[in-house]
C-alpha positions in Angstrom: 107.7 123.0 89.5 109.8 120.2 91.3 113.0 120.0 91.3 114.4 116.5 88.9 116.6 114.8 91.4 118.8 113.6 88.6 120.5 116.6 88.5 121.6 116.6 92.3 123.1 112.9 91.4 126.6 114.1 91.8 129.2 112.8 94.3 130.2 116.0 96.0 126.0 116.1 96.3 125.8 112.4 97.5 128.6 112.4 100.1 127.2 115.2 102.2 124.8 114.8 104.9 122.9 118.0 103.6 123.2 116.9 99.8 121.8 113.2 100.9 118.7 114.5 102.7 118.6 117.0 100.0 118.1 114.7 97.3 115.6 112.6 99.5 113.2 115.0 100.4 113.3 115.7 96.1 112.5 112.4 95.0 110.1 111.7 97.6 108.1 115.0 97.1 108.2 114.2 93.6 106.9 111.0 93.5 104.9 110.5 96.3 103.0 113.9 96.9 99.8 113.7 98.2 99.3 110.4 99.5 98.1 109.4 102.8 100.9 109.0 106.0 100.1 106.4 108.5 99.2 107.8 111.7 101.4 109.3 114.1 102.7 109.0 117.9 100.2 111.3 119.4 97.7 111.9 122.6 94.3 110.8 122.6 94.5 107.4 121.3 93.0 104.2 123.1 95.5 101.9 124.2 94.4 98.1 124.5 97.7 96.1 126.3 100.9 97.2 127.2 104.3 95.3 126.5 108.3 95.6 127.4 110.5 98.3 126.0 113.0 96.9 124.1 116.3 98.1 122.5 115.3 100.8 119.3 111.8 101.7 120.9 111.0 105.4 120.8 111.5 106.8 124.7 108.8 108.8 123.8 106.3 105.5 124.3 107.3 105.0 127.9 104.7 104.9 130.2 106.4 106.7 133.3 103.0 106.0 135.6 104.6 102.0 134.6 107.9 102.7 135.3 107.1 104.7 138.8 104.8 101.9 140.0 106.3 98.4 138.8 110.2 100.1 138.1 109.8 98.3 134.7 109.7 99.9 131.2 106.5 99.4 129.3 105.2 100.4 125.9 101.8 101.4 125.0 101.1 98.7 122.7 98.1 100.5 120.4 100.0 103.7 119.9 102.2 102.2 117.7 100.2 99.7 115.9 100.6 101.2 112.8 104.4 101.5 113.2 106.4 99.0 111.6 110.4 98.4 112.3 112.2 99.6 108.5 115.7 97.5 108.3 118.0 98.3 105.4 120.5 95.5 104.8 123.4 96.3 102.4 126.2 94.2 100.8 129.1 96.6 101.1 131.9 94.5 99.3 133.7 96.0 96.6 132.0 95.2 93.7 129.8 97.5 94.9 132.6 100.4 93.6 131.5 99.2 89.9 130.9 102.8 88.2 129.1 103.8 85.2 128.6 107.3 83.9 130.1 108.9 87.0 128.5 107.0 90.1 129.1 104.0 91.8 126.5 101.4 92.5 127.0 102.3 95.8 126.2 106.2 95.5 122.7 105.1 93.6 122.5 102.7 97.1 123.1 105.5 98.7 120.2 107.6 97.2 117.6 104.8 97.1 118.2 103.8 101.0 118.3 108.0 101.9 115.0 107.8 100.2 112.9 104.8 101.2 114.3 106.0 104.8 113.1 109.8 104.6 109.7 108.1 103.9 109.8 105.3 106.6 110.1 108.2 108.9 107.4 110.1 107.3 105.3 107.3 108.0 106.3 107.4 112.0 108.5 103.7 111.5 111.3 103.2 113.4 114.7 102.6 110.7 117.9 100.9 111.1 121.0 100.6 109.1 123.3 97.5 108.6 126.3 97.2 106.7 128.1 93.7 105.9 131.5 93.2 104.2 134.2 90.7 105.8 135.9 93.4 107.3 132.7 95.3 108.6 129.8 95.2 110.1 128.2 98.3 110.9 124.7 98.4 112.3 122.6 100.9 113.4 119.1 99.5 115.4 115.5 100.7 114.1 114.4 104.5 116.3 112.0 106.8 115.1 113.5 109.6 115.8 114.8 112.8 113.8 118.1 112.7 114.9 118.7 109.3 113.8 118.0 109.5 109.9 120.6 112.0 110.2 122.6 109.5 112.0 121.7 107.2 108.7 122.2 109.3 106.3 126.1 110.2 107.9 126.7 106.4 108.1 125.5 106.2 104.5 128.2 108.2 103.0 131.0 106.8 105.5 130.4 103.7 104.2 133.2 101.9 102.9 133.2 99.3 100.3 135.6 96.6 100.1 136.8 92.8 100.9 133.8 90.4 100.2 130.6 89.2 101.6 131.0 87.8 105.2 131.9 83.9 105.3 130.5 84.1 109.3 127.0 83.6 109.2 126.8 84.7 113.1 126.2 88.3 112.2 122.4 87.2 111.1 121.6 87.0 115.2 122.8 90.7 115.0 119.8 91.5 112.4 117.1 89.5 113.4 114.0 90.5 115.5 111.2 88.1 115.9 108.9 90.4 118.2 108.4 92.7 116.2 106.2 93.7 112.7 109.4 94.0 109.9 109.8 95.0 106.7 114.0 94.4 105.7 115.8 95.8 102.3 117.8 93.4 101.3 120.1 95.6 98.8 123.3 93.5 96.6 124.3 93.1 93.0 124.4 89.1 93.8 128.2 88.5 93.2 128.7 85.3 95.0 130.6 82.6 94.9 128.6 79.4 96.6 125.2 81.0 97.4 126.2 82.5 100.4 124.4 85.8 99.3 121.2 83.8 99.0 121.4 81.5 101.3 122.1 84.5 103.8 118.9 86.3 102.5 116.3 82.9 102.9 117.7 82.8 106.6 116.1 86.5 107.3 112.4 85.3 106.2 109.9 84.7 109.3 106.4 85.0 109.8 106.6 88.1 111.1 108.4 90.0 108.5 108.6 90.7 104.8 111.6 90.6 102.8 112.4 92.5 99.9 115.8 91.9 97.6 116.7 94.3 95.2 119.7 93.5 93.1 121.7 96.6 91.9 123.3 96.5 88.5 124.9 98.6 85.9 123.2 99.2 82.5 126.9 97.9 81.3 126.8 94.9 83.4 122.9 94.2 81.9 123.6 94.4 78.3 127.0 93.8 78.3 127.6 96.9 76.1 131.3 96.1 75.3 133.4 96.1 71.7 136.7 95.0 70.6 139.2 93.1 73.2 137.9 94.2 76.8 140.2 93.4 80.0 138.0 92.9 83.0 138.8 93.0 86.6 136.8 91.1 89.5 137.0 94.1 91.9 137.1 91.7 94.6 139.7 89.3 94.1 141.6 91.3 92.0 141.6 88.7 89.1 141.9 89.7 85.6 140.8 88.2 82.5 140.6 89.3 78.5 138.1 88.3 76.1 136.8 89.6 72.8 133.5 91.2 73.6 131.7 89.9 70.2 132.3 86.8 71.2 132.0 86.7 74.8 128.1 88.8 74.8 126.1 85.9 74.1 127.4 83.3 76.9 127.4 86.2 79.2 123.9 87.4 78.7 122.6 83.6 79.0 124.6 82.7 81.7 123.4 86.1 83.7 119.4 85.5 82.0 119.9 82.0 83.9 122.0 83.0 87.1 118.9 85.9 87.9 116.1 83.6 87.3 117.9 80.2 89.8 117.5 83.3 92.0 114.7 85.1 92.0 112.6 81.6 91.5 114.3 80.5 95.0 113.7 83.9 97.0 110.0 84.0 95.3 109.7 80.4 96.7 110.8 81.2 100.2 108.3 84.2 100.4 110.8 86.5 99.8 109.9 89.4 97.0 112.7 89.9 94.8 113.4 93.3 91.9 116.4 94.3 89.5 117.0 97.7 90.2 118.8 98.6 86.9 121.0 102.3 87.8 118.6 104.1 85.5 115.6 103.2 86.8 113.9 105.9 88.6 114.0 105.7 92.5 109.9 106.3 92.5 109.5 102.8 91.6 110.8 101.8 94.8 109.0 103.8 96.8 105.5 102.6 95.2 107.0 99.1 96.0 107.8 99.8 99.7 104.4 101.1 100.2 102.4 98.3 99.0 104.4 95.7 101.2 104.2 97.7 104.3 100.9 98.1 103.7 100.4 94.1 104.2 102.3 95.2 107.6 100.0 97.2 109.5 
């Protein structure tokens, strides 16, 4: 009987390298057993064109016959043709720290990315890791190897979430790849100011890539399950405010109802696939979801 990965969901679980891979391997055995993995680096396959090695390419894919002849690094093109670059994008600003029944949208991030990138791997792509507040930005560039999930999943749990989304825009030439097959997370709970969130996102759509947003809120957040006189606190600016929750429900629910559709009807309209990952949703659904896309990949 498998293991129910909800009850590894604890932070002392989370914010371990063992407990994160742990709770990975769990939820993708659980929800994904038995189906097909693409292909894998191996011997024996044909080869049809060779290209330069660039930055995140497995070593293992040099051809040294190349390298000794021309002194230039080469790929075999075909042997990864089923290989597709994973990039997980998160917002890391510090409304990310909002917490409901224990955890904080960002150990549920934590999971879900742990996940879709123990299964990327499975599949032979190559993953990378980028983290974006205004005081960070941590990436880690797309390898196959072992050694670097476990690289992930230790700069999963040292991430730290604070400040606000980045008002430089220049960090998008640090994420962008237009040589290669891509398939980016995009992972946020949309608290923005001017767009800058979305406006961020349509600038990572080519033709080369797909690009899926998932929004990240609290069950809280979503039904505004509140009573009495409520003091909220914007965890990013540090501004308060008080309202009666009886009264205050109904513009807040329209207001979100109308603030989620503006966006998803502009990412759907720039290509771009967009789902509300509500806290309690089970991670499985994800996974499904990352499979048909990359599927349109390869």
């Amino acid at each position: 009987m498998k293991q129910d990965y909800h009850q590894l969901l604890k932070p002392e679980i989370i914010n371990s390298v063992s407990g994160l891979a742990l709770i990975a391997r769990v939820v993708v055995d659980g929800y994904l057993s038995g189906l097909n993995h693409s292909r894998r680096v191996g011997p024996g396959m044909e080869f049809s064109q060779y290209r330069s090695y660039e930055p995140g390419d497995d070593l293992r894919l040099l051809d040294w016959k190349m390298l000794a002849r021309s002194g230039r690094y080469y790929i075999k093109q075909s042997e990864i043709e089923t290989n597709i670059s994973v990039k997980f994008i998160l917002d890391t600003s510090k409304s990310m720290l909002h917490t409901e029944n224990g955890l904080s949208k960002m150990d549920h991030v934590r999971v879900l990315v742990a996940s879709l990138a123990y299964l990327s791997q499975n599949q032979g792509d190559a993953v990378g890791l980028f983290t974006l507040n205004n005081k960070h930005l941590q990436n880690l560039y797309p390898k196959i190897q072992k050694q670097h999930y476990n690289r992930i999943l230790l700069e999963l749990i040292n991430i730290k979430s604070e400040g606000h989304w980045p008002e430089d825009q220049t960090a998008l030439n640090k994420l962008h790849d237009r040589s290669h097959k891509q398939l980016i997370f995009f992972i946020t709970d949309f608290y923005e100011d001017n767009l800058e969130i979305t406006n961020f996102i349509k600038q990572l759509k080519t033709s080369r890539n797909e690009v899926i947003v998932m929004q990240i809120m609290g069950k809280k957040e979503l039904e505004f399950d509140y009573k009495g006189t409520v003091s909220f606190e914007d965890l990013e600016s540090g501004n308060r405010i008080k309202v009666d929750a009886k009264e205050a429900k109904k513009h807040y629910l329209k207001s979100l109802e109308n603030m989620m559709k503006a966006t998803k009807d502009t990412l759907l309209a720039n290509g771009i696939s967009y789902h509300l990952f509500n806290l309690e949703d089970p991670i499985g659904e994800a996974l499904q979801s990352f499979l048909k896309i990359r599927n349109r990949l390869i």
